[in-house]
N, C-alpha and C positions, 0 to 999 in steps of 0.2 A: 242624739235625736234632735233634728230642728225643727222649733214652733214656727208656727206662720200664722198670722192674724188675717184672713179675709172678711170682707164688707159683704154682706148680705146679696150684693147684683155681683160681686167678684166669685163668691160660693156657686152659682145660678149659672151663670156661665162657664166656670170649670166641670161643673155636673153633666151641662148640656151638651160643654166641649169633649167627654168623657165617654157619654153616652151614646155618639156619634152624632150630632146636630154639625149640617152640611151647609140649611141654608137657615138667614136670620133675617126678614120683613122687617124692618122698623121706621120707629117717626121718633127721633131723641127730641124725647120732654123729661123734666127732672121726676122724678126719683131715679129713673131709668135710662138716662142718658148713658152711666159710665159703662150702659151693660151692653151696651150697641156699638161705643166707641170700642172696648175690649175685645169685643169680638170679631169688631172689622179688621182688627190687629192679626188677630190670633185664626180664624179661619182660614183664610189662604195658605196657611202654614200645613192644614191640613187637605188643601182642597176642595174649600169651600169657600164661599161668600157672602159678605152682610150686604144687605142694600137698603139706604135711606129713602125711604116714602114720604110724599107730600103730607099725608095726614095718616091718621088710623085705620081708616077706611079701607084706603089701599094699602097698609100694608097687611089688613087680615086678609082681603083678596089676593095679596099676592102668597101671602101663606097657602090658600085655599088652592091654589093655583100649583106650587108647588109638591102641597098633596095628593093633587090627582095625579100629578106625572111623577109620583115613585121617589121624587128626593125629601 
């Protein structure tokens, strides 16, 4: 059996990635930065995408946004 140590935003993101999360709004400010980078990695892998936002604002509007049209 192999242990694996994950980071609290590396845990978050394989949950999310797990769980089917297609698309990821963000604005990388620290604490949460590696969780944004990680995912813009990892999504297109599954057919999905991150996309970086000016500020918080938009990227809860582009969340919102996202929710309405089903992804």
């Amino acid at each position: 059996m192999r242990i694996e140590f994950l980071s609290g935003n590396r845990a978050v993101a394989e949950a999310a990635l797990l769980s089917g999360l297609r698309f990821y709004a963000g604005y990388p400010i620290t604490p949460a930065s590696d969780l944004m980078e990680y995912l813009a990695e990892k999504l297109p892998m599954v057919g999905g995408i991150a996309v970086q936002f000016e500020d918080e604002i938009a990227s809860i509007n582009a969340a919102i946004g996202a929710s309405w049209t089903g992804v």
